[in-house]
Every structure is written in structure tokens, then in C-alpha cells.
N, C-alpha and C positions, 0 to 999 in steps of 0.2 A: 800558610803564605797567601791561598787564594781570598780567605777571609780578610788577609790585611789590606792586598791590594783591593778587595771593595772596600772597607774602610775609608781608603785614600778616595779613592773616588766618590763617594758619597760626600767625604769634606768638600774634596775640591768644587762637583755639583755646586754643595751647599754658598757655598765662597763664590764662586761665579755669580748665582743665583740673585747673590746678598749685593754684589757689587754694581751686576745690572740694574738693581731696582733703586741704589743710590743711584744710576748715571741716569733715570728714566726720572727722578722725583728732580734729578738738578737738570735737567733738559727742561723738564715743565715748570720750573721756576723762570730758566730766560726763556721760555717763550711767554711765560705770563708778563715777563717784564719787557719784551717786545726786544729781545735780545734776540733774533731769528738764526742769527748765523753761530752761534755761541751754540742754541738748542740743537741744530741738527750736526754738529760736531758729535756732541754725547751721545742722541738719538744714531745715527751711525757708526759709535763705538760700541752700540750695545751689539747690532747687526754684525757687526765684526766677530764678535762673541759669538755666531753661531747662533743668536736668537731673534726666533721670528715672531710674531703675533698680531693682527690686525690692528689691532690700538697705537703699535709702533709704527707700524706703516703708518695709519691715519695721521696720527703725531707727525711723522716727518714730512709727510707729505702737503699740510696744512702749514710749517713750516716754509718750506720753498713756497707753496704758494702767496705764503704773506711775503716772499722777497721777487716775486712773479719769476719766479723759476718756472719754467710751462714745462719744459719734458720731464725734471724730475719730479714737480706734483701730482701730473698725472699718472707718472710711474709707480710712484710710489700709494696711490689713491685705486691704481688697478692693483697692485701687488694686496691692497687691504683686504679689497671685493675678489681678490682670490681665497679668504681664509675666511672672509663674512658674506657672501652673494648676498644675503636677503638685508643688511643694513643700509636702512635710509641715510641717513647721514653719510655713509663715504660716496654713495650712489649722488645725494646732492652736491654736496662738494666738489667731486668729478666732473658735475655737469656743468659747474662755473669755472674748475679749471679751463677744460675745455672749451669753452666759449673766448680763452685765449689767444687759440691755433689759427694758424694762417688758413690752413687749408680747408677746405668745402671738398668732401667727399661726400657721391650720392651711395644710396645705398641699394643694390638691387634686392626685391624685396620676394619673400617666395610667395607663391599664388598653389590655392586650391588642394591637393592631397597631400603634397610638399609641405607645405606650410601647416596643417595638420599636425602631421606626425610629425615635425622638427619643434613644432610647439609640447605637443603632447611628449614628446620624449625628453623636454627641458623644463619639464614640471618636476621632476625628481633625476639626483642626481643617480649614475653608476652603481652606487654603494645601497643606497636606497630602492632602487627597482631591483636590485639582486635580493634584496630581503625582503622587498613584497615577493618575489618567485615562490622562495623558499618556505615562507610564508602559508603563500598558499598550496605549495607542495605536502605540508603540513595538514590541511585541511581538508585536501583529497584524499592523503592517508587517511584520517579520519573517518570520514563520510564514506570512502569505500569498506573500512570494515564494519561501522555499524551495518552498510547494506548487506556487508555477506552475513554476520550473524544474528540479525534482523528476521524476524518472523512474519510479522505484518506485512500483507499486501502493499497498503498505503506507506509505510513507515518505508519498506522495500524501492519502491517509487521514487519519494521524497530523496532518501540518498541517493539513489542513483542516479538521476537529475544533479541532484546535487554535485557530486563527485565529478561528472562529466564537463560543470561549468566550470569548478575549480581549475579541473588539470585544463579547459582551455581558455583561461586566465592566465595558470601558469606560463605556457607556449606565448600569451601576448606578452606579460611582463616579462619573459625572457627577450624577446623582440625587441622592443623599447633598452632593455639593460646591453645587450650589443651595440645595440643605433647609439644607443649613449655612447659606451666607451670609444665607439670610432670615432666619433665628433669630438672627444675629448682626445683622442688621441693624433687629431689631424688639427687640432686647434693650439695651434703653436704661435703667440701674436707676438706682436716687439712695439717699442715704442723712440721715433724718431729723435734720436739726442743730441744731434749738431743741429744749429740753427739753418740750416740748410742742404739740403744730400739731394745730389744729383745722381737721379735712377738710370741706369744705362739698359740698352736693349739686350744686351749681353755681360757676361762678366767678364770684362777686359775695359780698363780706362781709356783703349784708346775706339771703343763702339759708339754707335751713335746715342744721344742720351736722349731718354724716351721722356721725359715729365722731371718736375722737381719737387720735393716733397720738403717740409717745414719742420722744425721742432715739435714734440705732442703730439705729431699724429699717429695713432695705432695703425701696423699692417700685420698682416696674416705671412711668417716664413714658411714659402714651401718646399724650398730648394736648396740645398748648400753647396756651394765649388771653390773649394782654396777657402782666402780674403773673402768671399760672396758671399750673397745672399739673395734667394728672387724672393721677392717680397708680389703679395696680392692684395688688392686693394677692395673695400667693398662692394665699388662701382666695376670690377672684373679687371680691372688695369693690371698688368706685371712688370714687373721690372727686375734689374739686380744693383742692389746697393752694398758697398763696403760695408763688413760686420763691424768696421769701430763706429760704423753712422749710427746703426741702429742697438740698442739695449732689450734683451728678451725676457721676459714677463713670467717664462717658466722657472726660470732659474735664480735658485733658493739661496746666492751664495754671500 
């Protein structure tokens, strides 16, 4: 029985698979033919499906932007550079989205050991500084036994040097692989999808309203209560905005 029910599943995979990539080949037909709102029907029906991949993002997001959709280009153009960071082309494209938005947010900027180590710890992701650790956990094992069954004075030396920088390699790439994950895990951002959302000081419609904020603009949520959300800006401003204002950048759904 359990064999059959993979079976089923494996077709239906298959079937889905086969169906997405018709809806993906006839999206990129009307967008070639400057059908934009045709293309990201399809391109959205695949997403519906439960499938994700930066190419569709890119696609739909390159979409809205040819119909100057501002919040969903950019949304959709950061959803991509979630699954590709290092692709120039969604990084370009984003930056002309953006050149759409209303708003001029500054940016505070870090200075001096801050700015170090926030640099140096977003050179490599979470997944990646766990496996240089590991890595080199590996190589202190290593170097430590050549030194205990090692003969030689010098040979003696050499590893044990050796082993000693390893394992305090290890301790920084573990360093770096924490600081990582917290910033990934504090880094929760959303992106503006009414053409206009008035930030209140509090989360109650009837508080005084602190700033107003535009379609496309990215904020940082750091807060949730009820309907709210206090949204942080990169210039330090807070606010709380309605969750229908804003659309979150995490969520895969």
C-alpha cells in the first residue's frame, strides 16, 4: 500500500512539475509579447502551486515593473535576491525599481568595530561559517594527532602551532556563524503595499500619527500586537502600521 501511495505521489510531483513549466513557458510568451498582465496571472498561478525559485520571482517581478507596479516589483525582485544574493541582474533591476518610491529614507550607517564585524560576518552566510567551523574542527583533529604521534622535534612544533591556530579559528568562525544567525533571525523586513500607510505612534487608529510612508518602501518588523505592526526604518524612526499596509518578505506562501 505504502509503495502505491509513493507511486501517486511521484505522478502527481510529476504532473504538477510538467504543468508549472507549461504555465512558466506561456507567461514568458506574453511577456515577450508585452501582454504584462496576462504574464503575471500564470506567473502567480505557478506560485500558488507551491513553487518557488528566483527566475519566477525575477519574471514576475520584471512584470509589474513593466506595468509600474512599485510595491509588487520590488517585492517581488527582493523575494528573488532572497534565493539568489549574489545575482547582478535582480540587484540591478531593484535598483531601478526603486528609484520609483516616494520616499528618501537615510540610512544610519555603522562606524569603526561595528561596521567590521557586521561586514565581515555578511561575507558568508549561516550555513557556510558553520562549515568553515567544522571544517576546521577537522583540521585540528588532524594536526593534533600527527603531533601526539610525531617524533620529530620540528615536525612536533609545526603541529602544534598548527592545531593551536585551527581550533582558534574554530572559536572565530563559530563567532561570526552565531552573529550570523541573530541578524538573520532579527532581520524580518516587509515591503509597503498601499499607496500610502499612515504610521501611528502607537497601535490604536485613534494615536497620534507619527510619519507616512509610500508604496515600495522596505521596513524592518519588529514588533507584533493584534492588526499591528511597529515597523523600523533605517534612519531609526518607529512606528506601527496595519498588517494589511504592509506585505512580509519572509513568508514563502
Amino acid at each position: 500500500m505504502k509503495q502505491f501511495i509513493y507511486i501517486l505521489s511521484f505522478l502527481f510531483s510529476f504532473g504538477l512539475f510538467s504543468q508549472n513549466q507549461d504555465l512558466f513557458e506561456k507567461a514568458n510568451t506574453f511577456y515577450n509579447d508585452n501582454k504584462y498582465a496576462e504574464a503575471i496571472d500564470n506567473y502567480q498561478a505557478i506560485l500558488e502551486s507551491g513553487f518557488h525559485s528566483a527566475d519566477l520571482y525575477f519574471n514576475l517581478a520584471n512584470a509589474n515593473y513593466k506595468l509600474n507596479n512599485i510595491a509588487p516589483s520590488i517585492y517581488y525582485y527582493e523575494k528573488a535576491l532572497q534565493l539568489s544574493p549574489n545575482d547582478a541582474d535582480i540587484r540591478n533591476n531593484l535598483a531601478f525599481a526603486q528609484n520609483m518610491t516616494i520616499d528618501a529614507i537615510d540610512v544610519i550607517p555603522d562606524a569603526g568595530l561595528s561596521k567590521l564585524i557586521k561586514t565581515t560576518t555578511n561575507k558568508l552566510s549561516f550555513d557556510s561559517w558553520a562549515t568553515l567551523s567544522v571544517s576546521l574542527v577537522f583540521c585540528f583533529v588532524i594536526l593534533f594527532l600527527l603531533y601526539y604521534f610525531s617524533y620529530s622535534t620540528i615536525r612536533k612544533r609545526l603541529t602544534f602551532v598548527g592545531s593551536l591556530t585551527a581550533l582558534t579559528f574554530v572559536f572565530i568562525t563559530l563567532a561570526f556563524a552565531f552573529h550570523r544567525y541573530n541578524l538573520d533571525k532579527k532581520d524580518n523586513p516587509a515591503i509597503i503595499f498601499v499607496q500610502e500607510s499612515k504610521v501611528k505612534s502607537t497601535p490604536n487608529l485613534k494615536s497620534e500619527e507619527a510619519f507616512r510612508l509610500h508604496e515600495g518602501t522596505k521596513v524592518q518588523v519588529v514588533e507584533s500586537y493584534n492588526d499591528w505592526q511597529k515597523i523600523k526604518l533605517t534612519d531609526g524612526k518607529t512606528g506601527w502600521v496595519n498588517s494589511e499596509d504592509i506585505k512580509m518578505l519572509n513568508d514563502f506562501k
